[in-house]
C-alpha positions in Angstrom: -5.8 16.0 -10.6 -1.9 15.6 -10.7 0.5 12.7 -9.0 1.9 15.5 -6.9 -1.7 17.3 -6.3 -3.4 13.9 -5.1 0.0 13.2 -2.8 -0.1 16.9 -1.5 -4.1 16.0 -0.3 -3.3 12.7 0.7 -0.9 13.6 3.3 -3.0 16.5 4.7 -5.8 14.2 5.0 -3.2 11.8 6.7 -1.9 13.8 9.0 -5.1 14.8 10.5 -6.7 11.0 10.4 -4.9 9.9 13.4 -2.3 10.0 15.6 1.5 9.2 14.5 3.4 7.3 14.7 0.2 4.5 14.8 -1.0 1.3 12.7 -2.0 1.8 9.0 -3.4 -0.4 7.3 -2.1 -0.8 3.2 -4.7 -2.6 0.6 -3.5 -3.7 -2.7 -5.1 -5.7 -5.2 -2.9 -7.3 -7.7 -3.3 -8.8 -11.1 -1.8 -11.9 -10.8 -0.5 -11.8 -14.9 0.8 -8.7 -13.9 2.9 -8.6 -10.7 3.8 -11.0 -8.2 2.7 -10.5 -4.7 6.0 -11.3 -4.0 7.1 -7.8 -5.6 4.8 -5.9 -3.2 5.5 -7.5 0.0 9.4 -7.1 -0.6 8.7 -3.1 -0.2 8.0 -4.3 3.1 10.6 -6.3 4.2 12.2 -5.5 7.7 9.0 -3.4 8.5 7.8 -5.7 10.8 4.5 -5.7 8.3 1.1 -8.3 9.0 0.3 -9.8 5.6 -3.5 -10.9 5.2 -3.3 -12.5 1.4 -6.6 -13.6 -0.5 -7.1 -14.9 -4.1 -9.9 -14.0 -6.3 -12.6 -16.3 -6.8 -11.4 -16.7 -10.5 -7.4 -16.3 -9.1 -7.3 -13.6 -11.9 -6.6 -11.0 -8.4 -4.8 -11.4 -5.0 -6.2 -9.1 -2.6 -3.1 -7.7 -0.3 -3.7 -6.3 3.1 -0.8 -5.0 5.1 -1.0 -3.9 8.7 2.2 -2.0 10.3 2.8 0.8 12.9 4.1 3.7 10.3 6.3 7.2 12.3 4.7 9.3 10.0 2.2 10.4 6.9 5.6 10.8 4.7 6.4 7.2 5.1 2.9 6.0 4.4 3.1 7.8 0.9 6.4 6.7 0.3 5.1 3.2 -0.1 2.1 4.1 -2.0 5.1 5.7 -4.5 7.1 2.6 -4.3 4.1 0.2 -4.8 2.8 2.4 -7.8 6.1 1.3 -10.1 4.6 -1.9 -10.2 2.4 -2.5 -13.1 -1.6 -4.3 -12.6 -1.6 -3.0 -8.6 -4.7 -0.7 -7.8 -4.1 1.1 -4.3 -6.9 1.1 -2.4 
C-alpha cells in the first residue's frame, strides 16, 4: 500500500472513529540518535497540546504521547505528514 492509499484509509477510518472536532491522542516513538523530541513537539507548538514523555529503559527511545482536541480528521493527518519528515520516528 501507497503513502496516499494508507492516508485515503486513514481518514475514512478517522472520520467515522469519533466525533469532531474531539481529543486525539498522537504516539511517537523516537530514536533518540535520530531526532530530538524537541523536533516533534515543535509541530505542536500553539496547539495547546499535553505532552506525556518517557525514555526507554536503555534511553536508546523516547516514547512521545500527545493529547489535544483536533477540528477535524484532515488536521490529524496533517501532523502525521509533518512528523513523518523526521527521520528514526515510528507513528503509532
Amino acid at each position: 500500500m501507497n503513502d496516499k492509499e494508507f492516508y485515503s484509509r486513514f481518514l475514512q477510518n478517522l472520520k467515522i472513529s469519533q466525533k469532531w472536532p474531539g481529543n486525539y491522542l498522537f504516539k511517537f516513538i523516537i530514536r533518540d540518535k535520530e531526532t530530538n523530541k524537541k523536533d516533534i513537539q515543535a509541530v505542536f507548538k500553539g496547539m495547546n497540546a499535553n505532552f506525556s514523555i518517557k525514555k526507554s529503559s536503555k534511553k536508546n527511545f523516547t516514547s512521545l504521547t500527545i493529547t489535544l482536541i483536533m477540528e477535524d480528521p484532515e488536521s490529524v493527518i496533517r501532523i502525521y505528514k509533518e512528523v513523518s519528515k523526521f527521520k528514526g520516528v515510528i507513528s503509532l
